[in-house]
N, CA, C and O atoms as a CHARMM CRD file, in Angstrom:
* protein
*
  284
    1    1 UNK  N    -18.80800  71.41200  16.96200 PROA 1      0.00000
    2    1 UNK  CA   -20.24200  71.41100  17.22200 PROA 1      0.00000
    3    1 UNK  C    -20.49500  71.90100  18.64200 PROA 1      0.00000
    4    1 UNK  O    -19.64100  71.71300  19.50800 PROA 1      0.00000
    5    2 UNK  N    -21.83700  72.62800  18.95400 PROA 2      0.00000
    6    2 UNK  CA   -22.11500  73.74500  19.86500 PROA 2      0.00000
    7    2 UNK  C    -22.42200  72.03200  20.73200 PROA 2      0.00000
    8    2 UNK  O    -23.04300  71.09300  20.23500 PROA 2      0.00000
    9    3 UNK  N    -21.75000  72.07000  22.13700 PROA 3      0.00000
   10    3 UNK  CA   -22.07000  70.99000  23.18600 PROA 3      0.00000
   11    3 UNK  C    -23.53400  70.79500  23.21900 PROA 3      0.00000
   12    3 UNK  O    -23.93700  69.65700  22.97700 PROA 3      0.00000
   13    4 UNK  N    -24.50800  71.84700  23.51500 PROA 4      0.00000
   14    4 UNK  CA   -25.76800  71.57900  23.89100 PROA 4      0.00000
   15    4 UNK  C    -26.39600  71.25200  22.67900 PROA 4      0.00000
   16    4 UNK  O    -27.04700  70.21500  22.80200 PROA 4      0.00000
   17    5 UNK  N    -26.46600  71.89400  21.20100 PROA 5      0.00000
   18    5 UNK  CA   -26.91200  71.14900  20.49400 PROA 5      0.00000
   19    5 UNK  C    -26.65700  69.66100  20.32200 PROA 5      0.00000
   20    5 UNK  O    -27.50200  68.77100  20.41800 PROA 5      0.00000
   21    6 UNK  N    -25.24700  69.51500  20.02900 PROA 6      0.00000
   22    6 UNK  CA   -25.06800  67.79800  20.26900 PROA 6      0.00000
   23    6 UNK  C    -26.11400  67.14400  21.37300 PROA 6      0.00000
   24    6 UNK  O    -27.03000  66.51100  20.84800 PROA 6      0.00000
   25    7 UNK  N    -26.12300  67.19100  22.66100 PROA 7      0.00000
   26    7 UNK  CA   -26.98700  67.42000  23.20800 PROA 7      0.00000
   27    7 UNK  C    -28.88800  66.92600  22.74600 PROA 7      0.00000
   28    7 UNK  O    -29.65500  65.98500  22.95400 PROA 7      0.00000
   29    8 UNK  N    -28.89700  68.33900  21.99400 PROA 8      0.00000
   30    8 UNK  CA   -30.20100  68.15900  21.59500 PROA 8      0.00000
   31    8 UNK  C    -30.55900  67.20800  20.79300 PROA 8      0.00000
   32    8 UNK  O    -31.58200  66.53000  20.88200 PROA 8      0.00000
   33    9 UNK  N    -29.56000  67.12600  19.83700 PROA 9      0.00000
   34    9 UNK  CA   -29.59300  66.32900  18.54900 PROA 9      0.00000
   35    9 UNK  C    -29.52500  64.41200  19.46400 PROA 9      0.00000
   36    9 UNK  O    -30.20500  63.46500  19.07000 PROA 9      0.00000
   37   10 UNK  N    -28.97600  64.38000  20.12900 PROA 10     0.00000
   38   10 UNK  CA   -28.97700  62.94400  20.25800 PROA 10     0.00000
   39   10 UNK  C    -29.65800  63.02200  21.38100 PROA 10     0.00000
   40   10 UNK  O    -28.96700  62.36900  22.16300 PROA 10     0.00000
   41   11 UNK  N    -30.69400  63.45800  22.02900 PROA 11     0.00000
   42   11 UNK  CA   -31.86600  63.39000  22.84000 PROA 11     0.00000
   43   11 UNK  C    -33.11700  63.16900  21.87600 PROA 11     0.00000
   44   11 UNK  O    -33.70500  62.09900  22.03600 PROA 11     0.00000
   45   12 UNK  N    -33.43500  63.73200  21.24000 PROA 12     0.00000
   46   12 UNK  CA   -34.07500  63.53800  19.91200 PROA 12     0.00000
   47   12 UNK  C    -33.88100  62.36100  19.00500 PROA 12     0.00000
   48   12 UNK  O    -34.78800  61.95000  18.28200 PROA 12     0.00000
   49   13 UNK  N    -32.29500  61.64600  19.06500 PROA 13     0.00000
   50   13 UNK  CA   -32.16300  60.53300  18.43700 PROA 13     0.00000
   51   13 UNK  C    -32.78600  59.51500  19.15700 PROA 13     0.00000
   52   13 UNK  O    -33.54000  58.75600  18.54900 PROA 13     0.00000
   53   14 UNK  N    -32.55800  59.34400  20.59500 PROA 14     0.00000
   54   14 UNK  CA   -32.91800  58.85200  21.40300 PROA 14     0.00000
   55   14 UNK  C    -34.18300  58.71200  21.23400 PROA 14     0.00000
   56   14 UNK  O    -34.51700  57.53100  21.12800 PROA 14     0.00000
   57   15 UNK  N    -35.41600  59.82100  21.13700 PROA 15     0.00000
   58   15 UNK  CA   -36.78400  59.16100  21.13600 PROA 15     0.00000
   59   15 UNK  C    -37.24100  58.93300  19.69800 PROA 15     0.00000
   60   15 UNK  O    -38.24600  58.28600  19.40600 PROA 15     0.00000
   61   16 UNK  N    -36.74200  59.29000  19.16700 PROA 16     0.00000
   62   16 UNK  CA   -36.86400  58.51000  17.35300 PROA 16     0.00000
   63   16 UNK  C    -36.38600  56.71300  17.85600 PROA 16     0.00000
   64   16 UNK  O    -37.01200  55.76700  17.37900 PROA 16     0.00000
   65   17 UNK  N    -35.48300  56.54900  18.62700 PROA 17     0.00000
   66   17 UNK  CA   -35.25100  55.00500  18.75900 PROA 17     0.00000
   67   17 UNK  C    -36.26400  54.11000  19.76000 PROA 17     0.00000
   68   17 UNK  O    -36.62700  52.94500  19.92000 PROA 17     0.00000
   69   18 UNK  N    -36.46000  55.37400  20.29300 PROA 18     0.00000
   70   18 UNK  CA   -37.74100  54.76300  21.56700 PROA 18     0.00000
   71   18 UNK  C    -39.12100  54.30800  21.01200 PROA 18     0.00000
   72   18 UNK  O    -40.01700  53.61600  21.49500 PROA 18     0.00000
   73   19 UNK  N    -38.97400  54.92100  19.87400 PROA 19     0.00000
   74   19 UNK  CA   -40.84100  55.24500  19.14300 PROA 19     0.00000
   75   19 UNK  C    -40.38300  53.88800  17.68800 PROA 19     0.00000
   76   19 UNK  O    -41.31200  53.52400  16.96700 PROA 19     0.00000
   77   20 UNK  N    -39.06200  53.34400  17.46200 PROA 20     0.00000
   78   20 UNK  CA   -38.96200  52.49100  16.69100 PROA 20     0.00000
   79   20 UNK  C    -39.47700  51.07900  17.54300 PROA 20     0.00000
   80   20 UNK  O    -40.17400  50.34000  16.84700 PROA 20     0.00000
   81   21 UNK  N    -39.27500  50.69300  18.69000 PROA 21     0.00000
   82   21 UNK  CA   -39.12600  48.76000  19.11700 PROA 21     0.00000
   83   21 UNK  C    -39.77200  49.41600  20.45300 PROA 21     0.00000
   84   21 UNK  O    -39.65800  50.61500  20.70900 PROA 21     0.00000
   85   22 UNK  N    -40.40200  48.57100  21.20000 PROA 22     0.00000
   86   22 UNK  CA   -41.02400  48.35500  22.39400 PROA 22     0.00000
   87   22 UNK  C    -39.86600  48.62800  23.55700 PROA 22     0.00000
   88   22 UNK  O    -39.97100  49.72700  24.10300 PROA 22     0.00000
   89   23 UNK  N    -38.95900  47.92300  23.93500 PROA 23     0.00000
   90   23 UNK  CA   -37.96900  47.79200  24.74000 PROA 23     0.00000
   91   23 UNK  C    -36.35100  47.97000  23.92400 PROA 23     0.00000
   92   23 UNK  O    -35.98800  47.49000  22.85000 PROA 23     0.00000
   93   24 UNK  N    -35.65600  48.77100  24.81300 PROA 24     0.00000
   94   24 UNK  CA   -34.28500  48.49300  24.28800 PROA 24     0.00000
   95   24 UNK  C    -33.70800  49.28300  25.67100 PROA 24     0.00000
   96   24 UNK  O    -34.07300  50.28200  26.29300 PROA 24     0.00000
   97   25 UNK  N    -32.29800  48.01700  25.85900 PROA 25     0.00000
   98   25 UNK  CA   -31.33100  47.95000  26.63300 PROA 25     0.00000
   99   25 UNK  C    -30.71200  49.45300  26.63300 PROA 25     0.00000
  100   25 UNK  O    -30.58200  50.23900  25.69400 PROA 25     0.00000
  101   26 UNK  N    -30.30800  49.61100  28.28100 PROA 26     0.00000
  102   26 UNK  CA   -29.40400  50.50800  28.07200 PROA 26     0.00000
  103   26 UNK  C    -28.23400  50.38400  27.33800 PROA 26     0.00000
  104   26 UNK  O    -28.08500  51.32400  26.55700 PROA 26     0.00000
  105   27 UNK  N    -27.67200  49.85500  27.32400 PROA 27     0.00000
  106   27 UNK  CA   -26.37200  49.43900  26.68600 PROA 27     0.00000
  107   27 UNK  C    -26.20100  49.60300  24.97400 PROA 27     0.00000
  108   27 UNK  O    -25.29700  49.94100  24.21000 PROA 27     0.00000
  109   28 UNK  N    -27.57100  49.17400  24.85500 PROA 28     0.00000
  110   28 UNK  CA   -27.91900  48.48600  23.09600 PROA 28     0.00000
  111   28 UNK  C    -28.57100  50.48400  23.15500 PROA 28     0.00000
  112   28 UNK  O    -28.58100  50.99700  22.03500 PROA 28     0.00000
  113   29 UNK  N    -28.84300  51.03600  23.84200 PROA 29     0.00000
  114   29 UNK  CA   -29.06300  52.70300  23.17200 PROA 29     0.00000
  115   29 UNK  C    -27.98100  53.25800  23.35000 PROA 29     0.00000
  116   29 UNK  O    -27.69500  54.13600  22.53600 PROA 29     0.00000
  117   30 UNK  N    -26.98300  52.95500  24.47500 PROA 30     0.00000
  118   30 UNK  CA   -25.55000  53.73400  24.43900 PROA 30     0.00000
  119   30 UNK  C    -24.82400  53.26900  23.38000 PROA 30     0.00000
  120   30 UNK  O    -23.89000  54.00700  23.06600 PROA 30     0.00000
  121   31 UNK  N    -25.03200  51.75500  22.39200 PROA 31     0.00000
  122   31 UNK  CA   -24.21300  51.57300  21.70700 PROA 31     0.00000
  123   31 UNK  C    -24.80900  52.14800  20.65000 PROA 31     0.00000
  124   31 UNK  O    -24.08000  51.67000  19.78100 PROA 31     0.00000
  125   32 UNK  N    -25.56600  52.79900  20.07200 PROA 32     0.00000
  126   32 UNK  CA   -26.06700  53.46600  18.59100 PROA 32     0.00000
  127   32 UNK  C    -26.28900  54.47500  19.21900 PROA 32     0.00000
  128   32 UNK  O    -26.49300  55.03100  18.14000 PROA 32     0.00000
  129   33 UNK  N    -26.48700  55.45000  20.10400 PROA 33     0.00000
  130   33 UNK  CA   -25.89400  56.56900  20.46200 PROA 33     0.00000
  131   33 UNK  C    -24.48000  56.69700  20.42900 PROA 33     0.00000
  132   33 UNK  O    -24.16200  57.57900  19.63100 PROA 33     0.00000
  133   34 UNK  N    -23.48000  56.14700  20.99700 PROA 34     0.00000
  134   34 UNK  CA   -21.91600  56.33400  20.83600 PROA 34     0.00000
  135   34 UNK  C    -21.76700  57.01400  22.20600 PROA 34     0.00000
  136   34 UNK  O    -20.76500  57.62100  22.58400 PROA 34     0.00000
  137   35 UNK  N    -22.93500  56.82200  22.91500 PROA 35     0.00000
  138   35 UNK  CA   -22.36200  56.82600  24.46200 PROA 35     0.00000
  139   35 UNK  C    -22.54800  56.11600  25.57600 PROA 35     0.00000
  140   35 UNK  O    -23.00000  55.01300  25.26600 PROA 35     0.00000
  141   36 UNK  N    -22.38700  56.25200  26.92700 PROA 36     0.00000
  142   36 UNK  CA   -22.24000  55.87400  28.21600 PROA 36     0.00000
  143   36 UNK  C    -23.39200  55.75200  28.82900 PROA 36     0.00000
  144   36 UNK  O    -24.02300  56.73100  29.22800 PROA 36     0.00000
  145   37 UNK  N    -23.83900  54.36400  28.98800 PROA 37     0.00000
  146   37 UNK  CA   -25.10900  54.02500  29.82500 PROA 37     0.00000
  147   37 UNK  C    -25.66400  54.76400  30.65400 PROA 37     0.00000
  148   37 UNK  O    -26.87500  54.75700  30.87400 PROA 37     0.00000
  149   38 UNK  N    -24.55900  55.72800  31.39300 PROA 38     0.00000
  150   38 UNK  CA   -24.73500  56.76100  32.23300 PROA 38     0.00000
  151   38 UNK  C    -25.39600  57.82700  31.20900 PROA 38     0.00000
  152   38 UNK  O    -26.61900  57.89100  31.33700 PROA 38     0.00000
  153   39 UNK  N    -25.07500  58.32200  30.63400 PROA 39     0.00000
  154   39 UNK  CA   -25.46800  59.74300  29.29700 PROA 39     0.00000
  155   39 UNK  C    -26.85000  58.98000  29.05200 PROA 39     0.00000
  156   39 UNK  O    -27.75300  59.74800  29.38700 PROA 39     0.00000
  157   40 UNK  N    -27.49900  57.43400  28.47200 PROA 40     0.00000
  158   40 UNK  CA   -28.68900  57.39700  28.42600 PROA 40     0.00000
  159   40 UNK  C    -29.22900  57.63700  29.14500 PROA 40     0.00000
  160   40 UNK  O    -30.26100  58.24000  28.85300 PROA 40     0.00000
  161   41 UNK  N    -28.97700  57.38100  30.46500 PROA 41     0.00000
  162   41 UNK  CA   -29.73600  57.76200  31.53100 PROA 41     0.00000
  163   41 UNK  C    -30.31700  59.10900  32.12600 PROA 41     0.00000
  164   41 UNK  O    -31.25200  59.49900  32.82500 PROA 41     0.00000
  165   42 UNK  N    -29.28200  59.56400  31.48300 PROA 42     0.00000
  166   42 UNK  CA   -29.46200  61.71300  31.47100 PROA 42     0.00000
  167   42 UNK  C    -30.54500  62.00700  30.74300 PROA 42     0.00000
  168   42 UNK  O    -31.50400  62.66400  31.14800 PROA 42     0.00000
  169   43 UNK  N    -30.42400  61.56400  29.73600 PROA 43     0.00000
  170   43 UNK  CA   -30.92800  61.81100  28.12100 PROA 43     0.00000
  171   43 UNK  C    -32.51400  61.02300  28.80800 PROA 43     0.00000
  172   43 UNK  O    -33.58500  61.61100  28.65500 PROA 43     0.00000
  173   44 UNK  N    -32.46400  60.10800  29.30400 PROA 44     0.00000
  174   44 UNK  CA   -33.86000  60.07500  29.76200 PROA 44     0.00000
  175   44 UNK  C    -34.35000  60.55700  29.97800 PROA 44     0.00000
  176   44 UNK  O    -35.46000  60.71100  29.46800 PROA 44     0.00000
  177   45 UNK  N    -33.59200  61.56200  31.51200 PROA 45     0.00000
  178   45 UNK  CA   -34.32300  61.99600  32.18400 PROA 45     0.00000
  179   45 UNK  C    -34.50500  62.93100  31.28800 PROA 45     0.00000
  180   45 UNK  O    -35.71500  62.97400  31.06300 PROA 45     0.00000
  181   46 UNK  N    -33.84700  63.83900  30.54400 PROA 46     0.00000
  182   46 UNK  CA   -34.18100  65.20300  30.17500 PROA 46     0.00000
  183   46 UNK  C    -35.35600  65.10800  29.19800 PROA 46     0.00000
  184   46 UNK  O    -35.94100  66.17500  29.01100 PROA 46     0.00000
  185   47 UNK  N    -35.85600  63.94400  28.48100 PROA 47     0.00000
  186   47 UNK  CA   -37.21100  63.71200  27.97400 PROA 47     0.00000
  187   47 UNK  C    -38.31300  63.54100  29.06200 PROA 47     0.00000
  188   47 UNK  O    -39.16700  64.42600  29.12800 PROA 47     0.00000
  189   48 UNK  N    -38.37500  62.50100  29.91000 PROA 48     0.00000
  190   48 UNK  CA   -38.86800  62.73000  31.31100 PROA 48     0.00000
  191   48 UNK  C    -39.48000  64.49900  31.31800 PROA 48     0.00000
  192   48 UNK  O    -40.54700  64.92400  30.87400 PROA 48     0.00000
  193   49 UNK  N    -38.26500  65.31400  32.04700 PROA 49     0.00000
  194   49 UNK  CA   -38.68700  66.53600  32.10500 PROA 49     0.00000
  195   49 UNK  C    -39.34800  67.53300  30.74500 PROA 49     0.00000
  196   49 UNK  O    -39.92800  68.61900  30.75400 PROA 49     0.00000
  197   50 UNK  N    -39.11800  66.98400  30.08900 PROA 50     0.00000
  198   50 UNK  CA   -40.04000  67.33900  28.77700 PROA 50     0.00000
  199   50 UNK  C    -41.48000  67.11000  29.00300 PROA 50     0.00000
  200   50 UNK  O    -42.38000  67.89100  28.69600 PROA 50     0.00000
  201   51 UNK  N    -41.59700  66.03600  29.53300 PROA 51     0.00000
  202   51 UNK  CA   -43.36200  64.85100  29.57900 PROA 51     0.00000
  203   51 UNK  C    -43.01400  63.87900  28.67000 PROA 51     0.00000
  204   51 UNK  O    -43.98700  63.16900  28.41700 PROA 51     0.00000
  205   52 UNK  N    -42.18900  63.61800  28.18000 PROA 52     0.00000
  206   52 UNK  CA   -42.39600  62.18000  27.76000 PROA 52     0.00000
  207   52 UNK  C    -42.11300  60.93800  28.38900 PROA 52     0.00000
  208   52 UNK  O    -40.97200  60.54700  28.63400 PROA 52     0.00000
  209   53 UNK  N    -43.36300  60.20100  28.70200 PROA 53     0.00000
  210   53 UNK  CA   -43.18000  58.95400  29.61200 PROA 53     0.00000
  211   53 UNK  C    -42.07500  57.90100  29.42000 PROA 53     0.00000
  212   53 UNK  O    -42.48100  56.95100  28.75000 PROA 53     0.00000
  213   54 UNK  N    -40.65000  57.78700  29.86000 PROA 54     0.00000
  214   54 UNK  CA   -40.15400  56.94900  29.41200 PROA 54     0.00000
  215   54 UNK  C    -40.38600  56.05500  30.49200 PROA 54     0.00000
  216   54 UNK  O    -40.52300  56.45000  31.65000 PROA 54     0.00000
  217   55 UNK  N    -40.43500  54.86600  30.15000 PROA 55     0.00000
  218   55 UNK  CA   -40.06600  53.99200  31.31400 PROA 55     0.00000
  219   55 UNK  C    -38.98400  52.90800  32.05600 PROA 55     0.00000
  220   55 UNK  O    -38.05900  52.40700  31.41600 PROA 55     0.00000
  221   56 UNK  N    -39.11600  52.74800  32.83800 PROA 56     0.00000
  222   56 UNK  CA   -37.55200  52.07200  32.45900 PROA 56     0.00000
  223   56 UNK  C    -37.76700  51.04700  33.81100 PROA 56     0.00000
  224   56 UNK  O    -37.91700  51.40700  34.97900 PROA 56     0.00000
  225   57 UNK  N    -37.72200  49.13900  33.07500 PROA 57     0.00000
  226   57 UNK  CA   -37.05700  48.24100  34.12100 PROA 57     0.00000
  227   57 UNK  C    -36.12500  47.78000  34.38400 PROA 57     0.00000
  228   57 UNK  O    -35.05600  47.98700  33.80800 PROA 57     0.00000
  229   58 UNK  N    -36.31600  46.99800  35.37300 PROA 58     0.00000
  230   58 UNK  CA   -34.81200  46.14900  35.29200 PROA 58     0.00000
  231   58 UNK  C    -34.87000  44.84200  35.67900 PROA 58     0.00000
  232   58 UNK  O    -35.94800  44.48300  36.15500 PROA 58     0.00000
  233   59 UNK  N    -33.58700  43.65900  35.56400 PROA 59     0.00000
  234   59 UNK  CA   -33.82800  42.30800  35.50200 PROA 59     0.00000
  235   59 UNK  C    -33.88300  41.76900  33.46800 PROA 59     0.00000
  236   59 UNK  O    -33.71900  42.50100  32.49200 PROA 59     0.00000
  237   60 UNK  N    -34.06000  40.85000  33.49900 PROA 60     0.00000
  238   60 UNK  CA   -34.20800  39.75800  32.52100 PROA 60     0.00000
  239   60 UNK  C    -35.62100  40.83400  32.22100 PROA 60     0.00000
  240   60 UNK  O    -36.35600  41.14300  33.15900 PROA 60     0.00000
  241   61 UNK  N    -35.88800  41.37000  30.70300 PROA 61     0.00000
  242   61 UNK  CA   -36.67500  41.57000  30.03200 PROA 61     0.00000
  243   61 UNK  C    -36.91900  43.24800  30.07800 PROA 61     0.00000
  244   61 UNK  O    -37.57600  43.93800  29.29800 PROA 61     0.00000
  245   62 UNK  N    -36.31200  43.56600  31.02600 PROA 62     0.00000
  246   62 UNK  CA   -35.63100  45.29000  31.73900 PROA 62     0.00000
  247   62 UNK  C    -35.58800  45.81400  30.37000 PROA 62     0.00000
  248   62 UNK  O    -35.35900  45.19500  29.33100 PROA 62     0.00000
  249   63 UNK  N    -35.85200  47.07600  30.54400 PROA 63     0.00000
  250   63 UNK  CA   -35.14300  48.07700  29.45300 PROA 63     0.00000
  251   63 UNK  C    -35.78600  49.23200  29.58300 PROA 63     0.00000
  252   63 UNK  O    -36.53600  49.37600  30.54800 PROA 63     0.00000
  253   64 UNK  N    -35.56800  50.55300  28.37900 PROA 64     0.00000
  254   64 UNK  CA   -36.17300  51.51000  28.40900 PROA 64     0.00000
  255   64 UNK  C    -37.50800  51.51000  27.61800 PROA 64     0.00000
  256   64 UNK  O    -37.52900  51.26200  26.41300 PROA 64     0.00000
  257   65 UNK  N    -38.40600  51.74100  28.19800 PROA 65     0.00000
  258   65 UNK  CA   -39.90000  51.47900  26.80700 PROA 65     0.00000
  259   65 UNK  C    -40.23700  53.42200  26.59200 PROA 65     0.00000
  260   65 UNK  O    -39.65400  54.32600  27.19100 PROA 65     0.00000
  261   66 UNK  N    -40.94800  53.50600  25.92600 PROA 66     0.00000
  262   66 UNK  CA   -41.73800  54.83500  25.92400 PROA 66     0.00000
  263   66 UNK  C    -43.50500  54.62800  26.01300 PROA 66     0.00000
  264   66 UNK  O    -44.14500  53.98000  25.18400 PROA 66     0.00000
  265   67 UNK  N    -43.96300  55.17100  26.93400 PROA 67     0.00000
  266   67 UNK  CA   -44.92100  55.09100  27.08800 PROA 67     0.00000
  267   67 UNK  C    -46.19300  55.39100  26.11700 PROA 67     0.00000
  268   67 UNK  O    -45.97800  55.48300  24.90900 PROA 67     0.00000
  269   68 UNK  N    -46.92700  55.47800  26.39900 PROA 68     0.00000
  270   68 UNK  CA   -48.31200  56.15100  25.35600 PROA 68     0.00000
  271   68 UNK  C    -48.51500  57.65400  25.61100 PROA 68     0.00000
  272   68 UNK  O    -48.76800  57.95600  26.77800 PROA 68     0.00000
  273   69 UNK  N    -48.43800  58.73800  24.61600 PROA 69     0.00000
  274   69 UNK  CA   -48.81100  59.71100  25.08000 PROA 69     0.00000
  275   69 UNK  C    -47.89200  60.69400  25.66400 PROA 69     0.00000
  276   69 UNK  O    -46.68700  60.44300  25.64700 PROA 69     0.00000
  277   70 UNK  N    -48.34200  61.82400  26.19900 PROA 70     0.00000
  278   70 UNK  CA   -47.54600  62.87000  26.50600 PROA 70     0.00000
  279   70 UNK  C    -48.04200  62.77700  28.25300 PROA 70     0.00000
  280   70 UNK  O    -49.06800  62.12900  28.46500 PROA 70     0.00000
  281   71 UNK  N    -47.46000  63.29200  29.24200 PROA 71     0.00000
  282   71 UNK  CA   -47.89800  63.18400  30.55500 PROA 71     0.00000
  283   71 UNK  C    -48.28200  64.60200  30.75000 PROA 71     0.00000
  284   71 UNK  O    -48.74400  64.97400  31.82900 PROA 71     0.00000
């Protein structure tokens, strides 16, 4: 499989999971992605640079949300 499609394909998985639950852990998206807390964090950003609002806290109740809307 072509790297960047993989790539595409699980950046896209990623906001299909964002648009399912309010909040979810980095960890709990690297583990149904099949990658590295670090790689969600990419994969954020590269929606980010798309416009899609992700958001992201941290602490007790922390996680990645998706915002409303396109920016």
């Amino acid at each position: 499989m072509n790297v960047e499609r993989g790539t595409t394909e699980r950046v896209l998985t990623l906001l299909g999971l964002l648009q399912q639950r309010a909040v979810w852990t980095g960890p709990e998206l690297a583990e149904r992605l099949g990658v590295t807390p670090r790689t969600v964090r990419r994969d954020v950003g590269r929606l980010r640079t798309l416009g899609y609002p992700v958001h992201a806290g941290q602490g007790v109740g922390g996680g990645y949300r998706l915002g409303a809307g396109r920016d």
